[in-house]
MILO-353852 format. One record per residue: x, y, z of N, C-alpha, C, CB in turn; residue in one letter. Coordinates in Angstrom, 3 decimals, padded with zeros to 6 digits. Glycine has a CB too. Layout:
+----------+----------+----------+----------+----------+----------+----------+----------+----------+----------+----------+----------+------+
:   n.east :  n.north :     n.up :  ca.east : ca.north :    ca.up :   c.east :  c.north :     c.up :  cb.east : cb.north :    cb.up : type :
+----------+----------+----------+----------+----------+----------+----------+----------+----------+----------+----------+----------+------+
:        X :        Y :        Z :        X :        Y :        Z :        X :        Y :        Z :        X :        Y :        Z :    a :
...
+----------+----------+----------+----------+----------+----------+----------+----------+----------+----------+----------+----------+------+
***
This chain:
+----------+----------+----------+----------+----------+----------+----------+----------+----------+----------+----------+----------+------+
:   n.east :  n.north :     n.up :  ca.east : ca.north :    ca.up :   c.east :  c.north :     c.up :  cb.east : cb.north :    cb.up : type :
+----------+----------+----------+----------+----------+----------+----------+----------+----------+----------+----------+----------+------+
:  001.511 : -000.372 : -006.480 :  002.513 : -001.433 : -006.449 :  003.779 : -000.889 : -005.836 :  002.787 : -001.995 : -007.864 :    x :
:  004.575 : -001.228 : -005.126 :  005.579 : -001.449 : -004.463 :  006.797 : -001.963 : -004.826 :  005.245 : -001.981 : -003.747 :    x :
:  007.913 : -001.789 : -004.436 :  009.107 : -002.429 : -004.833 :  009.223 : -003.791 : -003.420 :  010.565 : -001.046 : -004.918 :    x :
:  009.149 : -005.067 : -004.469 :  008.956 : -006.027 : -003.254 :  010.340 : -006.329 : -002.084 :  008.538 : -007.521 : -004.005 :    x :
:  011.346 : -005.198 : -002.847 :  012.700 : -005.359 : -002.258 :  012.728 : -004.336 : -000.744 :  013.948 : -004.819 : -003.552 :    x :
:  011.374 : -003.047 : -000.930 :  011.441 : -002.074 :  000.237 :  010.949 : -002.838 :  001.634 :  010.434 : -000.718 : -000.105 :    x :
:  011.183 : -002.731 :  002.188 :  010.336 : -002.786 :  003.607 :  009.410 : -001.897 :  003.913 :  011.100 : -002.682 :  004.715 :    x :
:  009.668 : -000.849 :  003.376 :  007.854 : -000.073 :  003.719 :  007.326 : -000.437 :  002.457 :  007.608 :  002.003 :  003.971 :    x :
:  005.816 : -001.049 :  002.311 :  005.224 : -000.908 :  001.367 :  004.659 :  000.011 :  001.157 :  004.705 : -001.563 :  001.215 :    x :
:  004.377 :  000.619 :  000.022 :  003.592 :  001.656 : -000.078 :  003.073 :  001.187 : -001.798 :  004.492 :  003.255 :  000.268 :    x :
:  001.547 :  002.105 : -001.625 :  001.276 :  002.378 : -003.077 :  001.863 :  002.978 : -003.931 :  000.432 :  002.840 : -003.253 :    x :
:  002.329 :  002.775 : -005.134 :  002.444 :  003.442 : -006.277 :  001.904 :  003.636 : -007.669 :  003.212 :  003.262 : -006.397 :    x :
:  001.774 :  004.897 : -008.084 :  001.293 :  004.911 : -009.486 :  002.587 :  004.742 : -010.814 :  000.469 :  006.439 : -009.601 :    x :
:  001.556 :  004.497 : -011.799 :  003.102 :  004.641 : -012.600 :  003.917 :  005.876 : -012.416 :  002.948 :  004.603 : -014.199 :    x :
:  003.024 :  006.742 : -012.269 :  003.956 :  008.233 : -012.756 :  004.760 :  008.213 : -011.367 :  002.849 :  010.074 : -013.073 :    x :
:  004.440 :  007.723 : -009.968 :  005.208 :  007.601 : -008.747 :  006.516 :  006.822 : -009.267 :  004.345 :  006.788 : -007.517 :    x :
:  006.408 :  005.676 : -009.847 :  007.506 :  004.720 : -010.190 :  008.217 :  005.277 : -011.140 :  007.104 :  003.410 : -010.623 :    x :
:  007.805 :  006.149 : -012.087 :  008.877 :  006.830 : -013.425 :  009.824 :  007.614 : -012.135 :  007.850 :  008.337 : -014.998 :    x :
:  008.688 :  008.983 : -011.556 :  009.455 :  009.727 : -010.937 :  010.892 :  009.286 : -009.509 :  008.334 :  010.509 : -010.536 :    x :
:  010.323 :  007.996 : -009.396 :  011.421 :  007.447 : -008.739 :  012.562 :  006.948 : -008.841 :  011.204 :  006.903 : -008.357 :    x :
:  012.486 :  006.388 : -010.333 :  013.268 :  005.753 : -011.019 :  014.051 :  006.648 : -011.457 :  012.769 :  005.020 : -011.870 :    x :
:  013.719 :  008.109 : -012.588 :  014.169 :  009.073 : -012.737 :  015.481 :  010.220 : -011.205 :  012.753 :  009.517 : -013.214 :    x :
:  015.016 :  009.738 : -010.391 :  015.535 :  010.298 : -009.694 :  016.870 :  009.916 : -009.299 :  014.825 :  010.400 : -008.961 :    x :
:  016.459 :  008.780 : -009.058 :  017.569 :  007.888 : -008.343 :  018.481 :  007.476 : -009.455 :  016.956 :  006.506 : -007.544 :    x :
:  018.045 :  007.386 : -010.511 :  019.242 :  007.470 : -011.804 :  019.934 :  008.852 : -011.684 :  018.500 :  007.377 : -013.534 :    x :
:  019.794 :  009.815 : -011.194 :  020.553 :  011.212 : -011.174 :  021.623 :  011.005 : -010.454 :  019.818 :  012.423 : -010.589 :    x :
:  021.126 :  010.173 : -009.289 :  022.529 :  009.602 : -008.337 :  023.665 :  008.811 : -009.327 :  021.945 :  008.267 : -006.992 :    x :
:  022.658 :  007.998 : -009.987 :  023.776 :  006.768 : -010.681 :  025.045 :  007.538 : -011.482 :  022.838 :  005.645 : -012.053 :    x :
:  026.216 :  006.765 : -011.379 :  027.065 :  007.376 : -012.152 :  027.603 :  006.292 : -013.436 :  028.202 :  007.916 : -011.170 :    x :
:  026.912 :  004.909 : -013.242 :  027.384 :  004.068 : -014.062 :  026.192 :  003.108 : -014.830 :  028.378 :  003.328 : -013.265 :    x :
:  025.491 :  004.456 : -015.700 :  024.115 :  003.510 : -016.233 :  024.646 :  003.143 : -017.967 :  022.204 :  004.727 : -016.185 :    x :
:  023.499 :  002.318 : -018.327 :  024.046 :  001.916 : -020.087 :  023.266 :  003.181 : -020.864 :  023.299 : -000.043 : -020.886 :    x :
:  024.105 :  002.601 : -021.958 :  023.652 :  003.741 : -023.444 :  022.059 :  003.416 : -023.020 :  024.256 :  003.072 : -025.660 :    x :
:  021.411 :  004.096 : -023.708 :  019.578 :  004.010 : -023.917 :  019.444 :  003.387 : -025.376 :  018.611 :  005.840 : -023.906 :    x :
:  020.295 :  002.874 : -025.766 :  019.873 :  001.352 : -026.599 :  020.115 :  000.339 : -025.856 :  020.653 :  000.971 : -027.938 :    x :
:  020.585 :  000.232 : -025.321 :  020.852 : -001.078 : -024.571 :  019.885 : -001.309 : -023.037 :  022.598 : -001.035 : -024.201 :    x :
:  019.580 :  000.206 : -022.453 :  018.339 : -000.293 : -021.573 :  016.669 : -000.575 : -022.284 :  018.185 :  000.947 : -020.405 :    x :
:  016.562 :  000.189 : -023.595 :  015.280 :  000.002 : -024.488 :  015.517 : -001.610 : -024.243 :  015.290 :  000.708 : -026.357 :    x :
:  016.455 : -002.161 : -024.922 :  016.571 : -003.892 : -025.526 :  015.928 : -004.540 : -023.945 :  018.807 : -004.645 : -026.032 :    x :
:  016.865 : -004.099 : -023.421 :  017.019 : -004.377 : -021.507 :  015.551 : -004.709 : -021.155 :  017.587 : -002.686 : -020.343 :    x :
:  014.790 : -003.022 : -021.315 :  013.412 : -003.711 : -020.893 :  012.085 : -004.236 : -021.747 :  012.873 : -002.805 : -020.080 :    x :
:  012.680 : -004.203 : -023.083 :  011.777 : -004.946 : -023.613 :  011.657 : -006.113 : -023.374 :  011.794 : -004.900 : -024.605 :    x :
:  013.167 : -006.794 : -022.650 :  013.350 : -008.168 : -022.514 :  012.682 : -008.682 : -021.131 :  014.883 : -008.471 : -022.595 :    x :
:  012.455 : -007.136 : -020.087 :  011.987 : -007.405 : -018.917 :  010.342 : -007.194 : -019.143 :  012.719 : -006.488 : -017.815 :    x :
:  009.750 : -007.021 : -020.021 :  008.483 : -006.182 : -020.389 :  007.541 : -007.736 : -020.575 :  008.697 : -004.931 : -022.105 :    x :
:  008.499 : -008.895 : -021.039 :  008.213 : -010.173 : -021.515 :  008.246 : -011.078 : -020.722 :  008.875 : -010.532 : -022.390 :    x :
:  008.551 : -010.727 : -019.680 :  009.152 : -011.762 : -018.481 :  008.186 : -012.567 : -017.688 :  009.932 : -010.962 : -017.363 :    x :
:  008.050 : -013.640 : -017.465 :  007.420 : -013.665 : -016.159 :  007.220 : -013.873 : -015.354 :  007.022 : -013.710 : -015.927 :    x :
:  008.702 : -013.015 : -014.744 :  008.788 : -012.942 : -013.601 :  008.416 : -011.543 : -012.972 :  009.944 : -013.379 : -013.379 :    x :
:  008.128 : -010.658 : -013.900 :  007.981 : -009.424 : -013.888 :  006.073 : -009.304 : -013.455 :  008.618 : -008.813 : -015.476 :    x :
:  006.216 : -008.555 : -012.329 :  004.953 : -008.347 : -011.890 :  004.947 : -006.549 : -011.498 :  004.651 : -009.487 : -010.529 :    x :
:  003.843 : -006.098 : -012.506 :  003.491 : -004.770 : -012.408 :  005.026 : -004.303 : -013.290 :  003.170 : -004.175 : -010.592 :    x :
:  005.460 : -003.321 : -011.907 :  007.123 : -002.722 : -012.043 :  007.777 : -003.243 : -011.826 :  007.680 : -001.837 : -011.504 :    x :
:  007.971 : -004.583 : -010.942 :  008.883 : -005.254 : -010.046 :  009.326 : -006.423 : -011.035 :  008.164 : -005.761 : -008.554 :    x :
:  010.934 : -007.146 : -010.825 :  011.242 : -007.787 : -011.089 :  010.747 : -008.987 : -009.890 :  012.316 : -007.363 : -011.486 :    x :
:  010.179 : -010.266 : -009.824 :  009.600 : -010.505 : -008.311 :  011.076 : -011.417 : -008.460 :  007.648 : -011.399 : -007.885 :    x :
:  011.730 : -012.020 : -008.881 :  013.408 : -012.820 : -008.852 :  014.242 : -011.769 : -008.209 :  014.228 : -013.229 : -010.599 :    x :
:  014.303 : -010.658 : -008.084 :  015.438 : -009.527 : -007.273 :  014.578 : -008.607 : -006.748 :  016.638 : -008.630 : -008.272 :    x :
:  013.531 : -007.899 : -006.915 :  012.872 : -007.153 : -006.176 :  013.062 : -005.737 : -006.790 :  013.271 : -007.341 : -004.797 :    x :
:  013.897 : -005.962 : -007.761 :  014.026 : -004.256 : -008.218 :  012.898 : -003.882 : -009.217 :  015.605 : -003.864 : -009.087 :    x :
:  012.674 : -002.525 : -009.073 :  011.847 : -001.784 : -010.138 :  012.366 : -002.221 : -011.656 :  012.022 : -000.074 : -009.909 :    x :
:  012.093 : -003.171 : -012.719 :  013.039 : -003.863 : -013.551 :  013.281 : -002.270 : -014.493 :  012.294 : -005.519 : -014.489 :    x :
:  013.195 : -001.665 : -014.690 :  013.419 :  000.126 : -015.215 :  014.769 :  000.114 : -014.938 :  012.530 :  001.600 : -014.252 :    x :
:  014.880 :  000.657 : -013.453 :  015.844 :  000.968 : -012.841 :  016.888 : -000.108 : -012.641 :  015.407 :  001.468 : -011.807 :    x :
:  016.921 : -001.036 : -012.711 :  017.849 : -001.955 : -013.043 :  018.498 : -002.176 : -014.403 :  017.340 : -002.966 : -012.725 :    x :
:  017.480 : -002.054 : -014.981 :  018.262 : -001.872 : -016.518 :  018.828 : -001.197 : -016.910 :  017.838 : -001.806 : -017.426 :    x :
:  018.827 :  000.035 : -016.585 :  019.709 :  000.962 : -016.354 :  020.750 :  001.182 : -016.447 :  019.728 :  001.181 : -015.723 :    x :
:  020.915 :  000.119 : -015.363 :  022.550 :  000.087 : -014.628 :  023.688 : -000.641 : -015.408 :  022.537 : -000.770 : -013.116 :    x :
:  024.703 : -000.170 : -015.526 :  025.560 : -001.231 : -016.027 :  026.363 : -002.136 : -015.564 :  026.163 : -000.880 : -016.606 :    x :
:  026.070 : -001.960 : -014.103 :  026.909 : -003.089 : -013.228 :  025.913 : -004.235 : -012.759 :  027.648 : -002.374 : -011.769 :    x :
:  024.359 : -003.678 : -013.161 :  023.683 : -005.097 : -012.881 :  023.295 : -005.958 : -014.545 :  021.994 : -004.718 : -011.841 :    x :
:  022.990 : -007.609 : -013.785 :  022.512 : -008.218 : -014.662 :  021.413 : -008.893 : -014.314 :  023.302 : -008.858 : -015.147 :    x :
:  020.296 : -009.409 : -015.154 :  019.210 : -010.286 : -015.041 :  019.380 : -011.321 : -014.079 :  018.925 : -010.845 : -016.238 :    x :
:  018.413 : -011.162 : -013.187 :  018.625 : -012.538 : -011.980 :  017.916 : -014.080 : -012.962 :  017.256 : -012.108 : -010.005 :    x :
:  017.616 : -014.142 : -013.795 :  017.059 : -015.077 : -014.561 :  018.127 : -015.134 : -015.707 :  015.566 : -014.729 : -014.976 :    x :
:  019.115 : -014.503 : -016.221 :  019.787 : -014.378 : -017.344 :  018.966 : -014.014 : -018.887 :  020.486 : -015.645 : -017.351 :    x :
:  018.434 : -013.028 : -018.501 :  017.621 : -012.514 : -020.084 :  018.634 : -011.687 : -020.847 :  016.077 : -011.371 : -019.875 :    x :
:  019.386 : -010.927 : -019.986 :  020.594 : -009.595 : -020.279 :  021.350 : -009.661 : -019.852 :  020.551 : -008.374 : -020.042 :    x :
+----------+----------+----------+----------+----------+----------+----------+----------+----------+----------+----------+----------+------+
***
C-alpha cells in the first residue's frame, strides 16, 4: 500500500510504513503528547475513510498525521 498523496506508487509493508513514519517524525519539530496521538489513531483506526495506512479524505499515512500538532482530521474526528 502506498500513500495515495505520493506520486510514485510503490509497495509497502507495514514495517516499510512504521519505518517511514518513524523517520520523518525525527524531522518533525511540532508533534502531540503520545496520549493524544494513541486517542488520534484509535479514532483513525475506526474510520471509513481509512484504507490500509492511508487516510483516502487527505492522502496521509493517518499515523503520521496524528502525530502532528498542526494537523487536523479532514472529516473532523480530532
Amino acid at each position: 500500500m502506498s500513500c495515495i498523496g505520493c506520486e510514485i506508487k510503490e509497495s509497502t509493508t507495514n514495517l516499510d510504513v512504521q519505518q517511514l513514519i518513524e523517520e520523518q517524525l525525527l524531522l518533525e519539530t511540532n508533534v502531540v503528547k503520545e496520549q493524544v496521538k494513541i486517542k488520534r489513531i484509535k479514532l483513525c483506526e475506526t474510520c471509513p475513510f481509512r484504507v490500509a495506512h492511508t487516510c483516502s479524505k487527505c492522502g496521509c499515512f493517518f499515523e503520521f498525521r496524528a502525530s502532528l500538532a498542526v494537523k487536523k482530521c479532514p472529516v473532523g474526528h480530532w
